[in-house]
PDB file of N, CA, C and O in Angstrom, chain B, residues numbered from 101:
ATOM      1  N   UNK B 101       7.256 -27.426 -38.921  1.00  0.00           N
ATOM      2  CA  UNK B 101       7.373 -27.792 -37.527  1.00  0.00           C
ATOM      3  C   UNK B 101       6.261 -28.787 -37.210  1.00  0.00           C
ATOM      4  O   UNK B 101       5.095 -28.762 -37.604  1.00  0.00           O
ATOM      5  N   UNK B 102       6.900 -29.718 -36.371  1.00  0.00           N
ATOM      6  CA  UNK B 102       5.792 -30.498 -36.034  1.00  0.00           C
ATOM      7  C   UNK B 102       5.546 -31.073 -34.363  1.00  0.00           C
ATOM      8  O   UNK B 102       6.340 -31.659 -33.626  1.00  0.00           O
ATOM      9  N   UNK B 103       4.157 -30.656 -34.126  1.00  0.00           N
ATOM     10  CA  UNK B 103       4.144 -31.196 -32.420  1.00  0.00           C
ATOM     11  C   UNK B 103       3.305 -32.220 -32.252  1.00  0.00           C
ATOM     12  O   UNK B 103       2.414 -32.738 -32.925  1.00  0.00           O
ATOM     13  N   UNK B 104       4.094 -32.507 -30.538  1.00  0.00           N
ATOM     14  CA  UNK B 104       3.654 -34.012 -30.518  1.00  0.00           C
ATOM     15  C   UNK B 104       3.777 -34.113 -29.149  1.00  0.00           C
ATOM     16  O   UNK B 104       4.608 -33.343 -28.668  1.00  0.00           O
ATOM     17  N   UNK B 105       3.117 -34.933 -28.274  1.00  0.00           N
ATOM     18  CA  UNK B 105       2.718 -35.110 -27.123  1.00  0.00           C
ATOM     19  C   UNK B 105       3.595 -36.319 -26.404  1.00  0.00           C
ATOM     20  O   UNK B 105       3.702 -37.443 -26.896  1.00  0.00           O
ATOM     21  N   UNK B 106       4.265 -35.861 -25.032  1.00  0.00           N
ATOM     22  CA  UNK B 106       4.768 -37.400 -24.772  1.00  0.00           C
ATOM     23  C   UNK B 106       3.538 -37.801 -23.432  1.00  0.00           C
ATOM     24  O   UNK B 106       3.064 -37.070 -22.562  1.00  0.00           O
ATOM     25  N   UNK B 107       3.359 -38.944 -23.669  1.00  0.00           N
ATOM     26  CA  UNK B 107       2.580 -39.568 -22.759  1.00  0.00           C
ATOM     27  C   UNK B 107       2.994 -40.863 -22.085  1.00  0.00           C
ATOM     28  O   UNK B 107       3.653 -41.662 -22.750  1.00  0.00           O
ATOM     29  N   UNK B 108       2.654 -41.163 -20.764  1.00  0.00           N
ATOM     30  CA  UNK B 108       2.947 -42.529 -19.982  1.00  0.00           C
ATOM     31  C   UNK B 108       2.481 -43.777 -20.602  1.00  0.00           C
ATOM     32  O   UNK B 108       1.325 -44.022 -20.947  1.00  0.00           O
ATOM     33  N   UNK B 109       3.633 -44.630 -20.716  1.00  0.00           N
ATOM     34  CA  UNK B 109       2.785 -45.772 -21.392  1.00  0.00           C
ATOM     35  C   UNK B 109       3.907 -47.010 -20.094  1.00  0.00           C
ATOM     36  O   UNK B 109       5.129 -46.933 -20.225  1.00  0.00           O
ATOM     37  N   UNK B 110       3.244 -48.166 -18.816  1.00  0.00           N
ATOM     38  CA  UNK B 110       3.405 -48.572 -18.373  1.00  0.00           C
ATOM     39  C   UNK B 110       4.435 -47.554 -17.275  1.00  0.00           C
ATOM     40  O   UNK B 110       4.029 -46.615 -16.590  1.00  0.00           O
ATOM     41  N   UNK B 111       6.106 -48.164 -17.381  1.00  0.00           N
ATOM     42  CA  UNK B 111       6.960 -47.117 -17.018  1.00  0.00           C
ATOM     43  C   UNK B 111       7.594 -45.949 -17.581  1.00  0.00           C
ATOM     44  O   UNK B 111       8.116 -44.963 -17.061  1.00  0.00           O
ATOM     45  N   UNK B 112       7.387 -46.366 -18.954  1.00  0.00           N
ATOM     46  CA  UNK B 112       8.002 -45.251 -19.735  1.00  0.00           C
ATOM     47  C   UNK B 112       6.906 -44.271 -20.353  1.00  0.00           C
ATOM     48  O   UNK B 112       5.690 -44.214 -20.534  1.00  0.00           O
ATOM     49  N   UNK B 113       8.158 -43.478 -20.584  1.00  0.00           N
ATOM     50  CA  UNK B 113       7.582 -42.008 -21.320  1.00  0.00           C
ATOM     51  C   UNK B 113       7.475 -42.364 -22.519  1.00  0.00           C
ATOM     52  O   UNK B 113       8.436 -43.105 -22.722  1.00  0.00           O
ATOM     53  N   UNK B 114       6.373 -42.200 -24.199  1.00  0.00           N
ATOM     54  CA  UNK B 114       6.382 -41.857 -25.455  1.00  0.00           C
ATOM     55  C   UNK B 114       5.863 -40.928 -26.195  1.00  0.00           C
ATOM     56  O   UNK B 114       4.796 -40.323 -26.088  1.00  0.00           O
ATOM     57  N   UNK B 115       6.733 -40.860 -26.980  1.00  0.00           N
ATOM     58  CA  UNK B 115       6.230 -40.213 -28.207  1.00  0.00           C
ATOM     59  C   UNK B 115       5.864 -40.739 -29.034  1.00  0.00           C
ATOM     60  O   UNK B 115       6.470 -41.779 -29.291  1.00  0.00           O
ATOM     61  N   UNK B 116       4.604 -40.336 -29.996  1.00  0.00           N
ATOM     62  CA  UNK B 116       3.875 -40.722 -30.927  1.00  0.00           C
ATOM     63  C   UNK B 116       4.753 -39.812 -32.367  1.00  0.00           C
ATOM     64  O   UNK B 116       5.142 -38.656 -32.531  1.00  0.00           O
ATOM     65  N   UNK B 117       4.760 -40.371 -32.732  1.00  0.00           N
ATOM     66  CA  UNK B 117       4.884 -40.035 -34.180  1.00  0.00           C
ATOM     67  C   UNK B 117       3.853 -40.030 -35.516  1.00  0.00           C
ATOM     68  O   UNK B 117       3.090 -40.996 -35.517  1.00  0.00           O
ATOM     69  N   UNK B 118       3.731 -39.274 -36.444  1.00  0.00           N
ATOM     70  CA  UNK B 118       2.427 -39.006 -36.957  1.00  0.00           C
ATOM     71  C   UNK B 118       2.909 -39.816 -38.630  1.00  0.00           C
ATOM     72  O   UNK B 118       4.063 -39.746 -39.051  1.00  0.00           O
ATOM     73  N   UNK B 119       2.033 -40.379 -39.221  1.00  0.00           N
ATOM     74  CA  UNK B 119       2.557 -40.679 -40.450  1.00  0.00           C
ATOM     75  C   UNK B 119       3.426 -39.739 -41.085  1.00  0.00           C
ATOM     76  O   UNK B 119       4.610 -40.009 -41.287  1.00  0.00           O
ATOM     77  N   UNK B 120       2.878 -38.591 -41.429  1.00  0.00           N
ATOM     78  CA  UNK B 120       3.994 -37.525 -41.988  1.00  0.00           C
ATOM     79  C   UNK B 120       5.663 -37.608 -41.654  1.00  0.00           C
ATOM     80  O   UNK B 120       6.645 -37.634 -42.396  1.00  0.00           O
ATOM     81  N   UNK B 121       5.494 -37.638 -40.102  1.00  0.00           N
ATOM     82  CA  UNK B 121       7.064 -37.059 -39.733  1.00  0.00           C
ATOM     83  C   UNK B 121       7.877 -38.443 -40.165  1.00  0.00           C
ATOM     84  O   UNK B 121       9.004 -38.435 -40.659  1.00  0.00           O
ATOM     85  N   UNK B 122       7.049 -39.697 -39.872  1.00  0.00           N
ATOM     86  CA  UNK B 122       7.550 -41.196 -40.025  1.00  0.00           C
ATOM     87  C   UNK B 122       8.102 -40.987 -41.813  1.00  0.00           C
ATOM     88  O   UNK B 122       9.265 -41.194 -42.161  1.00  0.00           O
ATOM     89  N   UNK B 123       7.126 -40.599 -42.648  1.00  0.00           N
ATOM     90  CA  UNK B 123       7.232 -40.504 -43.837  1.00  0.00           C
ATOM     91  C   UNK B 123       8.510 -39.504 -44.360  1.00  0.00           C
ATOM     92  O   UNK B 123       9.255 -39.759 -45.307  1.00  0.00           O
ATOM     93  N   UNK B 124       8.557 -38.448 -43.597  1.00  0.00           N
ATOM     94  CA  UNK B 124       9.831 -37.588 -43.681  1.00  0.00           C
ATOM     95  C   UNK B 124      11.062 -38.304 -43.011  1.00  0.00           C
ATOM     96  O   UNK B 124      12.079 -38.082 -43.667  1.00  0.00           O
ATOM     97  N   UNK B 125      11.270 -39.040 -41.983  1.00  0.00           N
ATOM     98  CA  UNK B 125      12.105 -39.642 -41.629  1.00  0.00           C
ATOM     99  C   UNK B 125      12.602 -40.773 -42.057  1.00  0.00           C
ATOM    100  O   UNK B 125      13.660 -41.263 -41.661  1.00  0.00           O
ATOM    101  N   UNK B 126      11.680 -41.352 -43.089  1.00  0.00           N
ATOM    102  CA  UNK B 126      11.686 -42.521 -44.413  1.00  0.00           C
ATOM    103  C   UNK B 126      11.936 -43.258 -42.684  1.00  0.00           C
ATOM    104  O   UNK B 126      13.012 -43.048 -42.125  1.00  0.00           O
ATOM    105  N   UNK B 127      10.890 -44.062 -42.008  1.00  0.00           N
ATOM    106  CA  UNK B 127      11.585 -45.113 -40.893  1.00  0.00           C
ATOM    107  C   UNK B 127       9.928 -45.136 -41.059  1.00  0.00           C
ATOM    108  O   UNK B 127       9.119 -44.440 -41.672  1.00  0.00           O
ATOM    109  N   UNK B 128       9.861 -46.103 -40.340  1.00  0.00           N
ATOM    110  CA  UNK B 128       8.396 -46.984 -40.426  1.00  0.00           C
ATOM    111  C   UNK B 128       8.215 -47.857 -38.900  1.00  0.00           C
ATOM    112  O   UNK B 128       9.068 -47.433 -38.120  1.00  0.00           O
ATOM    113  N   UNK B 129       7.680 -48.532 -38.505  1.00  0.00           N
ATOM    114  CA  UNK B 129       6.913 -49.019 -37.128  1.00  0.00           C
ATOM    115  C   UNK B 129       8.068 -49.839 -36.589  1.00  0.00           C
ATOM    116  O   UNK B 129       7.990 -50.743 -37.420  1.00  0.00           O
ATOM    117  N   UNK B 130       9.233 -50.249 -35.700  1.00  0.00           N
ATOM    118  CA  UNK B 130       9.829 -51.351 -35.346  1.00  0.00           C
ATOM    119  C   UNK B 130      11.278 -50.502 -35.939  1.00  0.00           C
ATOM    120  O   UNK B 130      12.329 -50.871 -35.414  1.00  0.00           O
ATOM    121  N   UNK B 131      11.351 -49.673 -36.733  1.00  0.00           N
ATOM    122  CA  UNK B 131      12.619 -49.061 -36.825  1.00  0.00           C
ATOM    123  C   UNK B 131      13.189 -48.116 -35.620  1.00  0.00           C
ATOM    124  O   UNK B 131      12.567 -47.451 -34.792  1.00  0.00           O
ATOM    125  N   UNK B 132      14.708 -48.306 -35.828  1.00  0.00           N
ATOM    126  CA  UNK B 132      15.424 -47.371 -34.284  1.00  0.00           C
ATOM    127  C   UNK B 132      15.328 -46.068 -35.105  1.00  0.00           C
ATOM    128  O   UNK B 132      15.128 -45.808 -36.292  1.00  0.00           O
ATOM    129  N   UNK B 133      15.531 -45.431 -34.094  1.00  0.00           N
ATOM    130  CA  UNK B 133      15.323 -43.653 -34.641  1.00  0.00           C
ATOM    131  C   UNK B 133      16.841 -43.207 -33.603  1.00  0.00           C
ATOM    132  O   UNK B 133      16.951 -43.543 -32.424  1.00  0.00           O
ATOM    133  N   UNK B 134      17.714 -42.537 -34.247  1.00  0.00           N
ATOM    134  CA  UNK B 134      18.766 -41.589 -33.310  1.00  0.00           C
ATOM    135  C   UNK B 134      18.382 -40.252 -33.025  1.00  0.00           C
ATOM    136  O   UNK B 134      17.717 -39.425 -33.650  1.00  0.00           O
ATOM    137  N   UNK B 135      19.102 -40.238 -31.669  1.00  0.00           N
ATOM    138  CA  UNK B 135      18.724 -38.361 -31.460  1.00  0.00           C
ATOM    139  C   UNK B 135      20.323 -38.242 -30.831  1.00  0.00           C
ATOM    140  O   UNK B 135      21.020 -38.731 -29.942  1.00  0.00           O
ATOM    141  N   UNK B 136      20.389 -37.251 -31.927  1.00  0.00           N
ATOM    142  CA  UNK B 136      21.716 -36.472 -31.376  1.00  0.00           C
ATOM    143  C   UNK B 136      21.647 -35.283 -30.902  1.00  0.00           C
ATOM    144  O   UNK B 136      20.816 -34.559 -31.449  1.00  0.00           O
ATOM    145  N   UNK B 137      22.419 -34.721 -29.828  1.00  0.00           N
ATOM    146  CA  UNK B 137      22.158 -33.523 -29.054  1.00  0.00           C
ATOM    147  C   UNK B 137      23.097 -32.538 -29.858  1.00  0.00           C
ATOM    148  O   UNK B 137      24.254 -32.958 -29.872  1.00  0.00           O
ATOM    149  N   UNK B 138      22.959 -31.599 -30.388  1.00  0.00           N
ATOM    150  CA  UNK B 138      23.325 -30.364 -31.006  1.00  0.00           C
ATOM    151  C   UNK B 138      24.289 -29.430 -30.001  1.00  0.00           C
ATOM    152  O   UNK B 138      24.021 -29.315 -28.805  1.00  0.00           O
ATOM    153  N   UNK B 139      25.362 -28.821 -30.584  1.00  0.00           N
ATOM    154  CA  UNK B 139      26.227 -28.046 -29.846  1.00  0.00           C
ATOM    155  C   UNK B 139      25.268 -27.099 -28.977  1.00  0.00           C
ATOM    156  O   UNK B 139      25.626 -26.909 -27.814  1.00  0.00           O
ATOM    157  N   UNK B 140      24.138 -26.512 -29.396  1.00  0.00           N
ATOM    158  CA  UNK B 140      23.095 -25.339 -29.005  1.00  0.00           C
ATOM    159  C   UNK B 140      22.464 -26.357 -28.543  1.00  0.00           C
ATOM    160  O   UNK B 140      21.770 -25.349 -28.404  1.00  0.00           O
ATOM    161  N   UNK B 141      21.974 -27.278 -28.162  1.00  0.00           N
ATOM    162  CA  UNK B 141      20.952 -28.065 -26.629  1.00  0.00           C
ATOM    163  C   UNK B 141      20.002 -27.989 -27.584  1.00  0.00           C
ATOM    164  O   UNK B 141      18.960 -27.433 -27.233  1.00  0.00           O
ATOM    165  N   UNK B 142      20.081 -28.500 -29.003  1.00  0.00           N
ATOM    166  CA  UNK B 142      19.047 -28.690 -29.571  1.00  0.00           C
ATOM    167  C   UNK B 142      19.383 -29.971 -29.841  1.00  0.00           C
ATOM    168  O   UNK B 142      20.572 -30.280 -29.921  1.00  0.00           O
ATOM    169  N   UNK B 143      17.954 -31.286 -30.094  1.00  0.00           N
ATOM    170  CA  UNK B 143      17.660 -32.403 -30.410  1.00  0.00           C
ATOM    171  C   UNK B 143      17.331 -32.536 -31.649  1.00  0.00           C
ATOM    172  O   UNK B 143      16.336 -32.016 -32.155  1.00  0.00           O
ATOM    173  N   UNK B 144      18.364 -33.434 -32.383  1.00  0.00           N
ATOM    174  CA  UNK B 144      18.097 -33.947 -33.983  1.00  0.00           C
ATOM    175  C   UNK B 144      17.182 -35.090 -33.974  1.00  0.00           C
ATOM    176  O   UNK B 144      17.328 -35.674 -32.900  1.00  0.00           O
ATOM    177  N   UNK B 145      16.417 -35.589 -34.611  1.00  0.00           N
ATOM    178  CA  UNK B 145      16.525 -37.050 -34.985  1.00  0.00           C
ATOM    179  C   UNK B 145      16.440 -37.261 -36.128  1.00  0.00           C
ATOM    180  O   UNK B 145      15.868 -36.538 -36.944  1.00  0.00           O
ATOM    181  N   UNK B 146      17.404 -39.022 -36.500  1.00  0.00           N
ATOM    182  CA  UNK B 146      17.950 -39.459 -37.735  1.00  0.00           C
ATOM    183  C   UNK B 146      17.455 -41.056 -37.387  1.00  0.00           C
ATOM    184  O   UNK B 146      17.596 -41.798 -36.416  1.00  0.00           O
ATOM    185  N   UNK B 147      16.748 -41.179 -38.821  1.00  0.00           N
ATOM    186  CA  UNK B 147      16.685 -42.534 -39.009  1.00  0.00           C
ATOM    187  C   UNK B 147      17.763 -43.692 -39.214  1.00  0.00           C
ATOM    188  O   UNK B 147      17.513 -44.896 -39.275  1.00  0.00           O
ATOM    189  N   UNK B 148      19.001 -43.086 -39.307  1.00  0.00           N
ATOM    190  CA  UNK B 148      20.045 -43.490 -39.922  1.00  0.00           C
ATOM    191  C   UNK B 148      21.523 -43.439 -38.996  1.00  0.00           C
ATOM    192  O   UNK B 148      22.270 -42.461 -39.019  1.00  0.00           O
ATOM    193  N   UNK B 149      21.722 -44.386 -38.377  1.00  0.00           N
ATOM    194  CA  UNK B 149      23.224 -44.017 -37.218  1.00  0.00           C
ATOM    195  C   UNK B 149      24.146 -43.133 -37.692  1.00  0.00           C
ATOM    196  O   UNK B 149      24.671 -43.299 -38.793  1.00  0.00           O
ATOM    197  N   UNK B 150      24.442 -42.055 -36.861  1.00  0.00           N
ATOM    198  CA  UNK B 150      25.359 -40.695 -37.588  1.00  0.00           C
ATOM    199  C   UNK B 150      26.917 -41.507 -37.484  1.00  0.00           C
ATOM    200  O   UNK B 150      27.946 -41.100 -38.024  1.00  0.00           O
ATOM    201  N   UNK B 151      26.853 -42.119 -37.071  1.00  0.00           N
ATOM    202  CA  UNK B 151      28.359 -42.634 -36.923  1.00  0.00           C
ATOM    203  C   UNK B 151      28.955 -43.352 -38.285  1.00  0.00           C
ATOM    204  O   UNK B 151      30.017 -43.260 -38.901  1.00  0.00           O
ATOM    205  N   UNK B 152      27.236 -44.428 -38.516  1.00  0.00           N
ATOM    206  CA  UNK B 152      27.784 -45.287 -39.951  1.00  0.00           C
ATOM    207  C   UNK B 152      27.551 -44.641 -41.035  1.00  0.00           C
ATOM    208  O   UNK B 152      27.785 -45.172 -42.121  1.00  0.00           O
ATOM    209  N   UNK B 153      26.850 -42.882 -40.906  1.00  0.00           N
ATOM    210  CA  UNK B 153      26.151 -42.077 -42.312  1.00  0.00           C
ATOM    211  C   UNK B 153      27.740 -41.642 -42.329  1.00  0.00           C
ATOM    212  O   UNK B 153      28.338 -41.878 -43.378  1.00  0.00           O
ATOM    213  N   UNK B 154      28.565 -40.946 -41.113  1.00  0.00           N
ATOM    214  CA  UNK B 154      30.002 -40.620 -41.355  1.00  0.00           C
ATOM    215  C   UNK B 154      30.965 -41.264 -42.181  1.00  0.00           C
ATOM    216  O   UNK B 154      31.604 -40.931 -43.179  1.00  0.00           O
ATOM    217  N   UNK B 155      30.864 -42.519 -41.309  1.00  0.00           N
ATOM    218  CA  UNK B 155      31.978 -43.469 -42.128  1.00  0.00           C
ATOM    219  C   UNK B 155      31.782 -43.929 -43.841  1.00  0.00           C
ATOM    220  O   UNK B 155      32.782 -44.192 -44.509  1.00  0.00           O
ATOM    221  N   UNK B 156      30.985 -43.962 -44.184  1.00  0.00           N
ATOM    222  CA  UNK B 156      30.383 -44.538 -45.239  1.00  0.00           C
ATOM    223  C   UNK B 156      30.769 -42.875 -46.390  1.00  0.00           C
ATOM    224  O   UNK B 156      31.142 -42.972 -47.560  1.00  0.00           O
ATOM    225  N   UNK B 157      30.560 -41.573 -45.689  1.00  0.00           N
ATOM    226  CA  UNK B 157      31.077 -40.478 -46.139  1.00  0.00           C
ATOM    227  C   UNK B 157      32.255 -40.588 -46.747  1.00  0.00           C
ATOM    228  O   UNK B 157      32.553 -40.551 -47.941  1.00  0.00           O
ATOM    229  N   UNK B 158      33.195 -40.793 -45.316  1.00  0.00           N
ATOM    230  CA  UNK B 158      34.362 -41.077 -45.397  1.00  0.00           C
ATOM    231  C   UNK B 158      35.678 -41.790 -46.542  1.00  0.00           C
ATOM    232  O   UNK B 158      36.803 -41.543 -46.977  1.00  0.00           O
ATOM    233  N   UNK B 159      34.342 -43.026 -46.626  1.00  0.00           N
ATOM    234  CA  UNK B 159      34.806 -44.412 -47.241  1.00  0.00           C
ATOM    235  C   UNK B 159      34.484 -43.410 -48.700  1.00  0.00           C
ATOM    236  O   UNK B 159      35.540 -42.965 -49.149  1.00  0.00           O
ATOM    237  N   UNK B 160      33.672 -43.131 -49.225  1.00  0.00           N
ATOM    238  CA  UNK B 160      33.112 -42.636 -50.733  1.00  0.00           C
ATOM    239  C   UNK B 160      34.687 -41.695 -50.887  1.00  0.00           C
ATOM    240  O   UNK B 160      35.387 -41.762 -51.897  1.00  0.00           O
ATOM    241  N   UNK B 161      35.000 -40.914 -49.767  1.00  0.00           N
ATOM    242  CA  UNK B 161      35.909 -39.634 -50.171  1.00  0.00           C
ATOM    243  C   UNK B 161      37.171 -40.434 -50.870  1.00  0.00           C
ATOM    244  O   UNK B 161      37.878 -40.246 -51.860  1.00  0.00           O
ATOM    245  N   UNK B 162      37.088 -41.292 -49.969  1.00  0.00           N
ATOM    246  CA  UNK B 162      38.783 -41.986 -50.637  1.00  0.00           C
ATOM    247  C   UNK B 162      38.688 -43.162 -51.288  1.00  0.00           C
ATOM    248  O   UNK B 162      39.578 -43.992 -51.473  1.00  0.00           O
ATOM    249  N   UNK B 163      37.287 -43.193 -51.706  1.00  0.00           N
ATOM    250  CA  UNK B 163      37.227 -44.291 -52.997  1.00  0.00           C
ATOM    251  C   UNK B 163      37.210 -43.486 -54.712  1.00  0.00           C
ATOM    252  O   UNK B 163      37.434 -43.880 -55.857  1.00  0.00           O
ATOM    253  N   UNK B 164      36.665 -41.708 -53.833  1.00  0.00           N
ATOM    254  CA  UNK B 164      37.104 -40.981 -55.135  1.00  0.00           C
ATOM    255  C   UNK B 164      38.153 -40.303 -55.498  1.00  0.00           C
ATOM    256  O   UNK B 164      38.298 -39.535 -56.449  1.00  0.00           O
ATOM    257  N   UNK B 165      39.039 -40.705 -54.500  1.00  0.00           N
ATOM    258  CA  UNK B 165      40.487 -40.044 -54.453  1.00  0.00           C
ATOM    259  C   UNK B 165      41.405 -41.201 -55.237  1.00  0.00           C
ATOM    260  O   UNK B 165      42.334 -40.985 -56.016  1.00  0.00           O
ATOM    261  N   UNK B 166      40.885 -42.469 -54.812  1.00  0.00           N
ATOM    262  CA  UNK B 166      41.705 -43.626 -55.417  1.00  0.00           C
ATOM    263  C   UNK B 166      40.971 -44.502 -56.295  1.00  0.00           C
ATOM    264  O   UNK B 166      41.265 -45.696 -56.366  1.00  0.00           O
ATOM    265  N   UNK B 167      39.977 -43.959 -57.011  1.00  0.00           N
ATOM    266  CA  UNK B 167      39.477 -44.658 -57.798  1.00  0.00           C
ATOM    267  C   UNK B 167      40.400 -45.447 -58.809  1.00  0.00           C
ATOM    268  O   UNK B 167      40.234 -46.665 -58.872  1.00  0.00           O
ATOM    269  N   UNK B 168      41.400 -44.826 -59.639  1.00  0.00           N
ATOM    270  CA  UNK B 168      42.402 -45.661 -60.245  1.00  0.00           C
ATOM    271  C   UNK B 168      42.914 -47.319 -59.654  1.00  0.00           C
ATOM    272  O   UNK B 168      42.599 -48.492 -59.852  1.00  0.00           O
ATOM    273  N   UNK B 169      43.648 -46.726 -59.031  1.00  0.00           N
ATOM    274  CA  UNK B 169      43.571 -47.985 -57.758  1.00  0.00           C
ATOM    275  C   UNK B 169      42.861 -48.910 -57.336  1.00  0.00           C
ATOM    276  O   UNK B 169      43.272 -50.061 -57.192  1.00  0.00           O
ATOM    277  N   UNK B 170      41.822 -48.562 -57.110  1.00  0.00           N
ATOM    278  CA  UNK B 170      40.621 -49.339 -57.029  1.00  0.00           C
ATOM    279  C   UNK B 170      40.595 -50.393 -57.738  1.00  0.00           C
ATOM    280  O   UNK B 170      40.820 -51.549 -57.380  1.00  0.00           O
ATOM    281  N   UNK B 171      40.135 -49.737 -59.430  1.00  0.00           N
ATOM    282  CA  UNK B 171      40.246 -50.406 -60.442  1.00  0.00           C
ATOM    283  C   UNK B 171      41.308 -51.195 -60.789  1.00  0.00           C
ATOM    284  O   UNK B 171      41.073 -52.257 -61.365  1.00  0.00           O
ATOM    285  N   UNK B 172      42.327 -50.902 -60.569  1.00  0.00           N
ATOM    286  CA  UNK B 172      43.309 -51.935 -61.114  1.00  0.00           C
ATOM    287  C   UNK B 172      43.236 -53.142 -60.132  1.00  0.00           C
ATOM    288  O   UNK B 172      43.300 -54.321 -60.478  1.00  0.00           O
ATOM    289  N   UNK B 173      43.097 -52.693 -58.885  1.00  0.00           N
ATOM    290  CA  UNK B 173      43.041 -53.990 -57.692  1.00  0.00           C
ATOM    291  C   UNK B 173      41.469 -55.296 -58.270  1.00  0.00           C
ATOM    292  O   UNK B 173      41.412 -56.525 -58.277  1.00  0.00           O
ATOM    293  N   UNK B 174      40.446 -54.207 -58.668  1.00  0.00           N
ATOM    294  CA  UNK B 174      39.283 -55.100 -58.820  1.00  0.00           C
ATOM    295  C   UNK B 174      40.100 -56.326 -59.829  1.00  0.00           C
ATOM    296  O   UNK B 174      39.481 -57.316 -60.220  1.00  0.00           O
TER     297      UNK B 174
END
């Protein structure tokens, strides 16, 4: 677990992030970070858009379903 303080910076609210969590989140200074809200009102965050980590899922499932295919098209 890790805590962290939000503080006023001009109008907005931030959070600091600590090397560690940056390092666990593999994202670094100038990178977007997602937060998705959880069925239970809990907050994820992902370095990585859940929408394009889905599709890209997606895309692998039926490139191993049709791999034959594939190949003959390449």
């Amino acid at each position: 677990m890790f805590e962290t303080k939000i503080r006023k910076v001009g109008n907005s609210s931030v959070m600091t992030l600590s090397a560690e969590l940056l390092a666990i989140l593999d994202a670094k200074e100038g990178d977007s970070l997602f937060v998705v809200r959880g069925d239970d009102g809990s907050l994820k965050i992902m370095a990585h858009d859940p929408s394009v980590v889905a599709a890209l899922e997606a895309a692998e499932i039926v490139m191993d379903e049709n791999r034959t295919l594939l190949a003959a098209l390449a």
